[in-house]
N, C-alpha and C positions, 0 to 999 in steps of 0.2 A: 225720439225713438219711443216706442209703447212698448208695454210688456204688461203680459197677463203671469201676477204669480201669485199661488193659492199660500192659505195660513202656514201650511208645512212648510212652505220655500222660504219665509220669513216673517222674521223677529222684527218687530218694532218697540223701539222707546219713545216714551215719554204720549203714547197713545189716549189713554185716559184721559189726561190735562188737554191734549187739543183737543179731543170729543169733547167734554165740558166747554171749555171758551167756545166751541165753534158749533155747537148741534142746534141752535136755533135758525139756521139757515142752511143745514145737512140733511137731502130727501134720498129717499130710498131709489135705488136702479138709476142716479144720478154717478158722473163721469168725477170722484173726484183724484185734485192734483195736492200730491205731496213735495214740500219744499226740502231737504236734506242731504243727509248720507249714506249713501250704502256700501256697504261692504259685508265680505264672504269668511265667517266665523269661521277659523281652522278648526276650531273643536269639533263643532257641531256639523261640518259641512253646510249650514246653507246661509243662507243672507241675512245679512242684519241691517234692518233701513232704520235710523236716526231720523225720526224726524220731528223739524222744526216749526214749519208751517201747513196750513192743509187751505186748501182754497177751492170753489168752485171753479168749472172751467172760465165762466165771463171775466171772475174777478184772477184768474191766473191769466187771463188773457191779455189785461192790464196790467196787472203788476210785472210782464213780461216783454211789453209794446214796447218798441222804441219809438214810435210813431205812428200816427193812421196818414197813408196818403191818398190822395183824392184826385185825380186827372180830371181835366173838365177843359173843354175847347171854347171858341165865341159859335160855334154851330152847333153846340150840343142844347139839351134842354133844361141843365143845371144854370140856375142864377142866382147873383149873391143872396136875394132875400128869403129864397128856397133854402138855401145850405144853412142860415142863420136860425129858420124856421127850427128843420131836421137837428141840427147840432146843440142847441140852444137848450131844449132840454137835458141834456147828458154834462155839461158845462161843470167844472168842478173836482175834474178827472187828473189823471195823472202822465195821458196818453198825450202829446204834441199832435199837432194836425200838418200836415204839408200838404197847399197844395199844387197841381203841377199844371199850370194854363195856358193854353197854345190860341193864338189868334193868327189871321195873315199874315202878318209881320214874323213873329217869331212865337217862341216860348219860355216861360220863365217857372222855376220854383217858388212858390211864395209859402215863407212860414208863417203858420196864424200866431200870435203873439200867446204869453202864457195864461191871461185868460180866455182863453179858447181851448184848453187842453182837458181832454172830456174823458170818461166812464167808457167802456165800450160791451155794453149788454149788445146781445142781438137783434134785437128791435131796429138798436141804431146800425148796424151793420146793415141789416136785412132792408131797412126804409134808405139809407144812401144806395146802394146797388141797384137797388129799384130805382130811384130818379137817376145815375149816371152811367148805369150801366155794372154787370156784375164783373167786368176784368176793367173798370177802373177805380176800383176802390179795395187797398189790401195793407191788411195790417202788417207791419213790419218787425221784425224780432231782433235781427243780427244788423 
């Protein structure tokens, strides 16, 4: 869920401290994601957000992945040394890869092992959709 709320609707703690730790990678008219608590101050009437982490959207993207998965058929034009090419850079991540491969015979799930578990900046998102196609490749949350 999104929500737009201006300074009068809330209070936040512990602001300063994560501006400091985190302004070296904090750009202006940038999306960002607060990790915390909020809640609705009786006194004051309006919100009070705690918060504990502050993260770009790429790197909230990650730290919120259960998995990237990858459909890929033996008729499509994704091949293993294409996928090893594309992913190979991002390598080091915290994100699992599954992927999901259908030949004439059947289909099967394959999990890539833990080191294959990658970063998930846009680039990498945007260059796998492009060679497999954009609804077979989507990040997973829940």
């Amino acid at each position: 869920m999104a929500s737009t709320m201006t300074s009068e609707m809330v209070n936040t703690d512990k602001v300063s401290e994560l501006y400091d730790a985190n302004r070296n990678w904090m750009r202006d008219d940038e999306l960002l994601v607060v990790s915390g608590k909020a809640e609705l101050d009786a006194y004051s009437g309006s919100m009070r957000v705690t918060a504990d982490e502050l993260y770009d959207f790429a790197s909230a993207r990650a730290a919120f992945a259960k998995r990237l998965d990858i459909h890929c058929s033996i008729d499509g034009t994704v091949r293993v040394p294409k996928l090893v090419e594309l992913l190979s850079p991002y390598r080091g991540g915290k994100c699992p890869i599954q992927l999901y491969y259908r030949n004439l015979i059947g289909s099967a799930p394959l999990r890539l092992g833990d080191d294959w578990q990658v970063t998930l900046p846009d680039e990498l998102l945007d260059a796998l959709r492009e060679q497999c196609g954009k609804d077979n490749v989507q990040v997973i949350y829940a």
